[in-house]
N, C-alpha and C positions, 0 to 999 in steps of 0.2 A: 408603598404604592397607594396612592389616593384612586379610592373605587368611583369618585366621582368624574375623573379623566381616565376613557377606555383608551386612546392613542394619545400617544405621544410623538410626533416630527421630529426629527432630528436634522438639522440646516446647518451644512458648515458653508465659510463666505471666508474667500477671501480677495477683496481689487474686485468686485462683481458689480458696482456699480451702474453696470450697462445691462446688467442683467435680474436683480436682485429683485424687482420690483414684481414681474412675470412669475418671481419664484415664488414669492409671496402672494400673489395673487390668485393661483393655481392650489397653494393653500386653500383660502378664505373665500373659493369657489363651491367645496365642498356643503356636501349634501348627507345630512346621517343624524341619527335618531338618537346618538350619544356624543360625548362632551370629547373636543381633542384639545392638545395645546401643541406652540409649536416654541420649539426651545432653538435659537437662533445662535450660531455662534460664529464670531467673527474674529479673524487670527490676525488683529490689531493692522487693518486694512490700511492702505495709504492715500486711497480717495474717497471716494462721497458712500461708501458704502453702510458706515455705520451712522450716518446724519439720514439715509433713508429707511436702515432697521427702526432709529427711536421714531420717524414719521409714522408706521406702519401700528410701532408698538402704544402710540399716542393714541391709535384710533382704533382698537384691538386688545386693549391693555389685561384681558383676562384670560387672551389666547398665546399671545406672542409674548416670550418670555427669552429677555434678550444675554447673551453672555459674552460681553464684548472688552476682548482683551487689549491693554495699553501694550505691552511687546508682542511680537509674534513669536507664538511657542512650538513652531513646526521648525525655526530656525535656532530653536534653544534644543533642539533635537528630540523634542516630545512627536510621537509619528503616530500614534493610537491618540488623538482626540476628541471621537467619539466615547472610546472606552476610558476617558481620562476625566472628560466636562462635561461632558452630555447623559450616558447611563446614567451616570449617579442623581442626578436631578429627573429624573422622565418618572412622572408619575405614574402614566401609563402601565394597562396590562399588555397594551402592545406598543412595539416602536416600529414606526416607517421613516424612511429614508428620503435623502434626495437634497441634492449639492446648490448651492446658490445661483448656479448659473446653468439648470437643467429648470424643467418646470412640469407641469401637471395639466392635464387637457382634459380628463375624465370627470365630471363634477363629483358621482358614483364612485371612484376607484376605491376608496376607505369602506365608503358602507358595505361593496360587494364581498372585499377583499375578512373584512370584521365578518359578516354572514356566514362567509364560508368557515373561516379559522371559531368560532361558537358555537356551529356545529357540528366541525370535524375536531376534537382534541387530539386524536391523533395527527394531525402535522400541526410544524411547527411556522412555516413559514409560507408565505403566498408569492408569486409577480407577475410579471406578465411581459407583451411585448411592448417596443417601444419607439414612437418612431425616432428619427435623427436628422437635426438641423445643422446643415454644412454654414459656418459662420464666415469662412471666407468665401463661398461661393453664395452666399445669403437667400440657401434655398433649401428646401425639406428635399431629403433623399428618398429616392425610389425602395429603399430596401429599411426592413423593419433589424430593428436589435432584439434579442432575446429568444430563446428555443427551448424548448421540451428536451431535459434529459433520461436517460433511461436509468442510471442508478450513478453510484459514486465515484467509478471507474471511468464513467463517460464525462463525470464533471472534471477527472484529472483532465482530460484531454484539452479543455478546451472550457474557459468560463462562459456559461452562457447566459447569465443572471443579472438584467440590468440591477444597478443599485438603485434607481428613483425610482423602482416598479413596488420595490419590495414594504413588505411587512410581517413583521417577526413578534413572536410572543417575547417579551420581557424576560421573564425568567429563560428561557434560551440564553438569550445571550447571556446574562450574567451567567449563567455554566460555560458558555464557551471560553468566556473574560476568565472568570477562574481558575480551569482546567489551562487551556492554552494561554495564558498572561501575554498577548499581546504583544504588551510592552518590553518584554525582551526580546524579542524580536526582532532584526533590524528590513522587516520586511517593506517596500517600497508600496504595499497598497492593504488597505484596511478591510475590504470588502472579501475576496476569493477567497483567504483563509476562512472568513466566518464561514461561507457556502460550503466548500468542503466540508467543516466539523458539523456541522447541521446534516450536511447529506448524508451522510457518515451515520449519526444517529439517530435522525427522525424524515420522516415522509414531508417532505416540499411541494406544492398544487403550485402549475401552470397555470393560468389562463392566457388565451392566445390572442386576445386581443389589446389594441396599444388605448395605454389610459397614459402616457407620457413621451415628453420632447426630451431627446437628449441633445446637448449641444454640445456637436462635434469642434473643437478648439484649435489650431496647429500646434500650438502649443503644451499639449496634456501630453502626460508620460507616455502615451503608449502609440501617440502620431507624430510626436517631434521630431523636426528638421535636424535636429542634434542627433548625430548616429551614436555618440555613447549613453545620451541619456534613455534613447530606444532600448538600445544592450542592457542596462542596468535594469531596465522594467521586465524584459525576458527574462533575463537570470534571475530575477527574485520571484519570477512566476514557476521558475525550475525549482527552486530553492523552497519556497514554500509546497509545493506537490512533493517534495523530495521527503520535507519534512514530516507530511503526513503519510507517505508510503510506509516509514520507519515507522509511526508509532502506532500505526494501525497492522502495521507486518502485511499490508499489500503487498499482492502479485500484480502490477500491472500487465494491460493489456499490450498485445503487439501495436496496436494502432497509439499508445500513451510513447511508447519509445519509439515510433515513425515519428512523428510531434516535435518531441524533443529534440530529437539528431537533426529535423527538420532547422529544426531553430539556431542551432548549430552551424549546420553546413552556411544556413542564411549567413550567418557572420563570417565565417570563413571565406566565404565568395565575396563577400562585400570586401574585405581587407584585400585579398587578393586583387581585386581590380582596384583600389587605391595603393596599392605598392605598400600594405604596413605587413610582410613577410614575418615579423615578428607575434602576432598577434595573428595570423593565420594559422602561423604554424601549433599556436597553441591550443586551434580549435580543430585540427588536422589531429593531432591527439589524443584528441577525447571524442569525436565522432566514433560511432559507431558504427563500422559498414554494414553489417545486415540490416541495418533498418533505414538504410538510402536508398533511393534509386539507383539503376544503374549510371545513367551516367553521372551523378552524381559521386558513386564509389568511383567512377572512372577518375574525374578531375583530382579527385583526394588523393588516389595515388600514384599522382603526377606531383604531387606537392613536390618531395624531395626532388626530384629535377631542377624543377623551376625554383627551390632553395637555393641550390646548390651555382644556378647559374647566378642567383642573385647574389648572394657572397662573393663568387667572381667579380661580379661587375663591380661591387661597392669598394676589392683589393683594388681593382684600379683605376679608380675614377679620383 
């Protein structure tokens, strides 16, 4: 760690070309009384995005520290590339976050964010809220991202932690990289696990006010038009809370298993009004009735009917 860089950025980019600049910019708006750098990293882009890093790095060249890849390593199957290219370079005694095509509105967000975490050692990590810009409707949303959780059990419920709000001590993460390796993992998002393991073992500071844009995509895992790439992003959010109930030997709360079966019945309903009775039936299942509503337990155990007439129909059509 070079005590000469107190933060460290961490930028991943990839095809953000239409956005890359604002992220950069949101950067190099900052205001603070100690040294940052911003370590950029671009997952071997296909349009103008890495001819705009070296512009930024040109005019910057002691802040912006570029790590720009000739293949893309998200489709070589590397899925941790923060924990993979980025930690290991961050000089930094802290690392903040924040995607290429999100950005930064607070000038202040680093200084306040560094003040508090200097002189509070006990927590390890800061955020805040954030607003959110709808890209297909090309306009800032009425409703802010991010909320106050009350301890670890409420964060299974439900992520509430933007990732471009945040800022983390250094040494954290490398314990969390350690201890939980990440990279074995086949989990679909890089962010929730770390929050989890941090909430889990050290004190996390809100503040409520927005120092950031996030940009709403249609395309990102967790709004797409693609209903099985939707599915994939819930189950690996099941999968991951799953994984930490286990190793922490949590008791979840009743409202963490409303949530889930929630998520559940979601897909079971969806299949069911698209006719895939296969793929119903397998969430028909694993629901859990006590923790649906009723009419929700009602439809679930209609399922076998409406099976049963569907097998009919398929012998003779």
């Amino acid at each position: 760690m070079d005590n000469s860089i107190t933060v460290t950025i961490c930028c991943l980019t990839y095809n953000h070309e239409n956005f890359i600049r604002q992220c950069l910019d949101g950067f190099m708006i900052q205001k603070t009384n100690f040294h940052f750098e911003v370590l950029v990293h671009d997952d071997a882009s296909t349009d103008k995005t890495q001819e705009i890093i070296r512009e930024y790095v040109a005019i910057y060249p002691d802040i912006i520290k570029p790590i720009l890849q000739e293949k893309n390593q998200y489709s070589k199957g590397i899925r941790t590339i923060l924990a993979s290219f980025c930690y290991p370079k961050a000089k930094g005694k802290y690392i903040a976050l924040c995607e290429g095509d999100d950005y930064w509105i607070d000038p202040l967000k680093l200084q306040k964010q560094i003040d508090f975490l200097e002189n509070h050692p006990e927590y390890a990590m800061v955020y805040t809220r954030s607003n959110v810009y709808n890209q297909s409707k090309c306009k800032m949303e009425d409703n802010l991202i991010g909320r106050e959780f009350n301890d670890f059990n409420d964060l299974l419920i439900i992520n509430r932690i933007p990732t471009l709000t945040t800022c983390i001590r250094t040494n954290v993460l490398m314990e969390y990289t350690n201890d939980i390796k990440p990279e074995k993992h086949n989990w679909l998002m890089g962010d929730y696990p770390m929050w989890l393991w941090i909430a889990y073992h050290y004190k996390i500071k809100f503040f409520p006010e927005a120092t950031t844009v996030y940009r709403d995509l249609p395309e990102s895992a967790s709004h797409s038009q693609d209903l099985q790439k939707r599915e994939r992003f819930a189950l690996s959010v099941i999968d991951i809370t799953t994984f930490y109930i286990k190793k922490f030997d949590i008791v979840p709360s009743k409202e963490y298993w409303e949530a889930v079966n929630a998520s559940y019945y979601h897909y079971y309903d969806t299949y069911i009004r698209k006719g895939n009775y296969k793929k119903a039936r397998h969430y028909a299942k694993i629901i859990d009735l006590n923790y649906v509503t009723d009419r929700m337990r009602k439809k679930v155990r209609l399922f076998p009917i409406r099976y049963i007439k569907f097998k009919i129909r398929t012998l003779f059509n």
